[in-house]
C-alpha positions as CSV (number, residue, x, y, z in Angstrom):
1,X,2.4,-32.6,18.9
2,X,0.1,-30.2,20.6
3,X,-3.0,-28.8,19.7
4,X,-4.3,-27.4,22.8
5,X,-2.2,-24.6,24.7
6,X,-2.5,-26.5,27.5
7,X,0.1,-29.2,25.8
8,X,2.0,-27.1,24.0
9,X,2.6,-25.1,27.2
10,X,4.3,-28.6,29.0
11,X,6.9,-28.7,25.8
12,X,7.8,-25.3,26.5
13,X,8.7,-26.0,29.8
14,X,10.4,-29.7,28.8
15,X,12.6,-27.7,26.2
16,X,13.3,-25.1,28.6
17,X,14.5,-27.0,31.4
18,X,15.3,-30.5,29.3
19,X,19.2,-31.2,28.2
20,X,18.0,-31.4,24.1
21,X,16.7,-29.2,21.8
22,X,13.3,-29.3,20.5
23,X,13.0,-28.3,17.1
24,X,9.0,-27.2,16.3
25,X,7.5,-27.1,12.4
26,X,6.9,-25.8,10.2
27,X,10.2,-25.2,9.1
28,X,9.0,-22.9,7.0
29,X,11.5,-20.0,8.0
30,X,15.0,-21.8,7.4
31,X,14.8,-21.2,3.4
32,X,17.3,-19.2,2.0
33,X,14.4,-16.9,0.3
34,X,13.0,-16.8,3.6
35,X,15.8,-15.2,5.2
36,X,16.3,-13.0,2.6
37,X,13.0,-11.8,2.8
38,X,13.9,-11.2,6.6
39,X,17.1,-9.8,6.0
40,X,15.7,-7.0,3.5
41,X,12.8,-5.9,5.9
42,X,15.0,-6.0,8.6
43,X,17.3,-3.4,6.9
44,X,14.6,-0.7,5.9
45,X,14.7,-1.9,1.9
46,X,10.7,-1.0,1.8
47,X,10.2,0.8,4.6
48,X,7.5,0.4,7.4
49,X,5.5,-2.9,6.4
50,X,1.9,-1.8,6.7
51,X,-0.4,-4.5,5.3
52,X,0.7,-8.0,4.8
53,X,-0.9,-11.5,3.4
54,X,-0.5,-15.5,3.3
55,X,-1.9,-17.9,1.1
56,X,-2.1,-21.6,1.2
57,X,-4.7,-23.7,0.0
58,X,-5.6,-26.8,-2.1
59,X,-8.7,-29.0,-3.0
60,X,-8.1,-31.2,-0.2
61,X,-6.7,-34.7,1.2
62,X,-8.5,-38.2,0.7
63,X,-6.0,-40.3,2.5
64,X,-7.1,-40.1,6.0
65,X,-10.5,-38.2,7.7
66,X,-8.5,-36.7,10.5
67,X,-8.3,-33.4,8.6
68,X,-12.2,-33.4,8.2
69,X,-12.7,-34.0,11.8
70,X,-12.7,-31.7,15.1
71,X,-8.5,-32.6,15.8
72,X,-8.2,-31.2,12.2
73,X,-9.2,-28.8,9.9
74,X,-7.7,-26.0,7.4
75,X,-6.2,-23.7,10.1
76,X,-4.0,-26.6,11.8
77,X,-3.1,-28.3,8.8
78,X,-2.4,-25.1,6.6
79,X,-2.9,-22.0,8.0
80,X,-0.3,-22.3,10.8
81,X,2.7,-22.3,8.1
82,X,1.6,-18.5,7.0
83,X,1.0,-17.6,10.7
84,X,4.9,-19.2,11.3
85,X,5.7,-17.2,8.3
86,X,4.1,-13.6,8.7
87,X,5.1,-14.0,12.9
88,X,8.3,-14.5,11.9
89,X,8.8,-11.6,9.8
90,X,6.6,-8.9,11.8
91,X,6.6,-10.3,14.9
92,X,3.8,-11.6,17.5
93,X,0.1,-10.8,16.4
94,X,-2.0,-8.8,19.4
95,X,-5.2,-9.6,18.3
96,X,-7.5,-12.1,16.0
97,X,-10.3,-11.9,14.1
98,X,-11.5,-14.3,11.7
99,X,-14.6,-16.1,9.6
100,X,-14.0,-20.2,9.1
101,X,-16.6,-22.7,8.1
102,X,-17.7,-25.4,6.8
103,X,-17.9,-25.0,2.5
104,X,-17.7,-28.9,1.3
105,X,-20.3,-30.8,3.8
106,X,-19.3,-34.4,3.0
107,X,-15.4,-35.4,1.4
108,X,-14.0,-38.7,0.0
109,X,-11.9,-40.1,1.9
110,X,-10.6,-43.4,-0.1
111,X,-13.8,-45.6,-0.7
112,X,-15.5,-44.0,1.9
113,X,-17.8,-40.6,2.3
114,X,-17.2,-38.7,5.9
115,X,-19.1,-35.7,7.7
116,X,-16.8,-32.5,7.6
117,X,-16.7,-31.2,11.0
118,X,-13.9,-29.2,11.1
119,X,-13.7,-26.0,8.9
120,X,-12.4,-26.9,5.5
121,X,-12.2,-22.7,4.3
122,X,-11.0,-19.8,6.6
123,X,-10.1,-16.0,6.2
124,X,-8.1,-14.5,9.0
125,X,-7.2,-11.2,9.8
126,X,-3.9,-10.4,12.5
127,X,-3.5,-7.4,14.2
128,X,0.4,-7.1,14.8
129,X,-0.3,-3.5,16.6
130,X,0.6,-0.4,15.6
131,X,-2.0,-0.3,12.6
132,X,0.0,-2.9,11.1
133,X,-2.0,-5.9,9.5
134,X,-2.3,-9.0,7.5
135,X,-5.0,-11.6,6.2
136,X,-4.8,-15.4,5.7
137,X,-6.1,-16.6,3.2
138,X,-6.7,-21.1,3.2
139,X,-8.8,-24.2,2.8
140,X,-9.3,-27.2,1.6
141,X,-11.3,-25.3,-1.4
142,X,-8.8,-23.7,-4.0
143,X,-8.4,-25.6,-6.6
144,X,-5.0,-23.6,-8.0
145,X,-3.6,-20.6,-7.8
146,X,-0.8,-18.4,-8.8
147,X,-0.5,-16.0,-6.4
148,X,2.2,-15.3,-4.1
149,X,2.8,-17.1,-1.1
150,X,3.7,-14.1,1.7
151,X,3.0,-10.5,0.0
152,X,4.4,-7.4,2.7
153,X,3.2,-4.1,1.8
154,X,5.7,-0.9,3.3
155,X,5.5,2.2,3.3
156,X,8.6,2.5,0.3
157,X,7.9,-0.8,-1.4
158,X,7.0,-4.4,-1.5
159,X,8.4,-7.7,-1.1
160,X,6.2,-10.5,-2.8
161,X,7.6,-14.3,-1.6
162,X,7.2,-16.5,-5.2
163,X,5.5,-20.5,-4.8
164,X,4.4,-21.4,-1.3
165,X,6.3,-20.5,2.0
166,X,7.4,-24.2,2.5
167,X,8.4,-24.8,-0.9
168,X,9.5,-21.0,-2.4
169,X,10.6,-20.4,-5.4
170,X,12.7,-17.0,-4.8
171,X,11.0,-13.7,-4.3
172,X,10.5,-10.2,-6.1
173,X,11.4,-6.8,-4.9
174,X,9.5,-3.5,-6.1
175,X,11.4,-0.3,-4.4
176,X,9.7,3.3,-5.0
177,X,13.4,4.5,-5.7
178,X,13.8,2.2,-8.8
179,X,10.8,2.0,-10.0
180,X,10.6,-1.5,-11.3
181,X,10.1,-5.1,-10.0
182,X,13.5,-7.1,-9.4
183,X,13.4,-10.9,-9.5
184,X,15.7,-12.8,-7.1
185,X,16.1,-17.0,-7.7
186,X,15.9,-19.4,-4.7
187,X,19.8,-20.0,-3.7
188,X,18.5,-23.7,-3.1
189,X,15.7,-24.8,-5.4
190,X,16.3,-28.4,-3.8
191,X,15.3,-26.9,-0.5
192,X,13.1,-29.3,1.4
193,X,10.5,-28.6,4.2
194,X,12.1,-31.1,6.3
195,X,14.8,-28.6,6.8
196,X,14.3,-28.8,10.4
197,X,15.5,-32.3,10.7
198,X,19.3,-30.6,9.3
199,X,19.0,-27.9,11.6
200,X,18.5,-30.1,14.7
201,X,21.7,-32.1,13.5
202,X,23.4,-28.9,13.0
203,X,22.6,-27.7,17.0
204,X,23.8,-30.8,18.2
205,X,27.5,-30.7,16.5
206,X,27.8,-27.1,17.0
207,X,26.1,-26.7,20.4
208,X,23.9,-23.8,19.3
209,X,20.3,-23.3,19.8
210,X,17.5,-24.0,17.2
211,X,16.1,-21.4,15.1
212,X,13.0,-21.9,15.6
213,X,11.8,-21.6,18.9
214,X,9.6,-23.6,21.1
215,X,8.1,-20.2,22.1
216,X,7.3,-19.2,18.5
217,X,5.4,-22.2,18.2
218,X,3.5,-21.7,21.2
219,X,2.7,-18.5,19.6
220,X,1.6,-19.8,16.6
221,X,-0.8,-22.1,17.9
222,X,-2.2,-19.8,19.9
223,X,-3.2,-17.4,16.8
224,X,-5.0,-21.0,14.9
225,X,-6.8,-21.2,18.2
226,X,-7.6,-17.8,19.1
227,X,-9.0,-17.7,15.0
228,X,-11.3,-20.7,15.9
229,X,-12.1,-18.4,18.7
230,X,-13.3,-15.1,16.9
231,X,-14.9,-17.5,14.2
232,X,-17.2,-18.8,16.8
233,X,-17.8,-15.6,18.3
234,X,-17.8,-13.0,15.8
235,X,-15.9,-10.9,18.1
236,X,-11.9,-10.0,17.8
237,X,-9.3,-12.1,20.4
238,X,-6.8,-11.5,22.1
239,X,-3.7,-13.1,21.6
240,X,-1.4,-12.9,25.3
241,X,1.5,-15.2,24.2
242,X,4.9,-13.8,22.6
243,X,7.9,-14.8,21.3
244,X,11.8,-13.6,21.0
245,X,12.6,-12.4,17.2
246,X,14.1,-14.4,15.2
247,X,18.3,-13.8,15.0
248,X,19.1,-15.4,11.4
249,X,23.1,-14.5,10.8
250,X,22.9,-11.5,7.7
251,X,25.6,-13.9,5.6
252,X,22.9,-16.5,4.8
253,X,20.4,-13.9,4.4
254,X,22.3,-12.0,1.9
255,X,23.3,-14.5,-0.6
256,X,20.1,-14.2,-3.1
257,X,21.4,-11.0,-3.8
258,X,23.4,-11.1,-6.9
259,X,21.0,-13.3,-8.9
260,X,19.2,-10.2,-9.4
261,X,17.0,-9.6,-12.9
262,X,15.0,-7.1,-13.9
263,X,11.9,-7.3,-15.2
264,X,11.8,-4.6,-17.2
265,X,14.1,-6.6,-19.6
């Protein structure tokens, strides 16, 4: 609902002070293989994460020309779910620095041929402090891929996030002290994107707060923008915003656990 901080900044301040909840997508971080993910980093399982990466990407939309135009473009429309993703995980990124462009000058949008003016193919690199990075990759110019969606990199192992981040399909494990790459299933294969929608409902009956956090949207925006930023520039940016970490309960982000295989088999 916002795309300039300006905006987003007058929701914050609604939801703070407002008697509701405002719920903010992507929703990217309620899937159980999310939070499983979260869980494992947050107890040491590969150690300090030192390099990390998001991928999302397709050939592009030819339904409606606002993703071509200066309101749209790659980073808003895809980017911002591996931003949601990697922040969540490792916390608010310090500084920006990024190349975006235009790759496909003209795109079919139903019978008609539009001008792309916003970038349609972006790389962007987060600096989370601490030498500890990541890169986004996205644009309206991969055709397919099979890569994962979120790859972290520690110091004693790495955690590899399987399909895309809003619609996962379970993650793989490699740990220095085993030695081999364990395969966990998504607890919910059904899991839909919408997910928000079911955790607003939730925080109404329960009278508990949303997940994800107007703040951590903020956030979020302000690294898309900030990446448009350094693009233009050629020069790194600063990023002042932050955001509380999330506070998923260990339970749900245990689960996967037990649907383990190995690999090696």
């Amino acid at each position: 609902m916002a795309t300039t901080l300006e905006e987003a900044a007058r929701l914050v301040e609604l939801a703070e002070r407002g008697p509701g909840h405002l719920v903010c997508a992507p929703h990217v971080i309620l899937s159980p293989t999310y939070r499983a993910i979260w869980a494992r980093l947050r107890h040491g399982e590969i150690g300090r994460v030192n390099l990390a990466r998001g991928r999302y990407g397709w050939a592009g939309p030819s339904w409606n020309e606002w993703f071509y135009s200066h309101g749209g473009g790659a980073l808003f429309d895809m980017a911002i779910y591996n931003i949601t993703s990697l922040t969540g995980l490792l916390g608010p990124v310090r500084r920006v620095v990024a190349f975006s462009g235009v790759a496909i000058a003209e795109r079919q949008v139903g019978d008609a041929a539009v001008s792309v003016e916003a970038e349609d193919n972006a790389q962007v690199l987060l600096d989370f402090g601490d030498a500890t990075f990541a890169a986004v990759t996205t644009g309206f110019t991969i055709q397919q891929y099979q890569s994962p969606a979120l790859e972290l990199y520690g110091s004693d192992g790495t955690l590899q996030m399987l399909g895309d981040d809003w619609a996962p399909q379970g993650y793989e494990l490699w740990r220095n002290d085993v030695g081999a790459w364990r395969y966990y299933k998504d607890l919910d294969p059904a899991w839909l994107w919408t997910d928000g929608l079911r955790d607003l409902v939730d925080c109404i009956r329960t009278g508990t707060s949303p997940m994800i956090q107007p703040r951590h949207a903020y956030h979020a925006l302000e690294v898309v923008l900030k990446a448009r930023q350094a693009s233009a520039t050629g020069r790194a940016q600063d990023v002042a915003s932050t955001f509380a970490p999330l506070a998923f309960e260990t339970r749900h982000a245990d689960e996967p656990v037990h649907l383990m295989h190995d690999l090696r088999r």
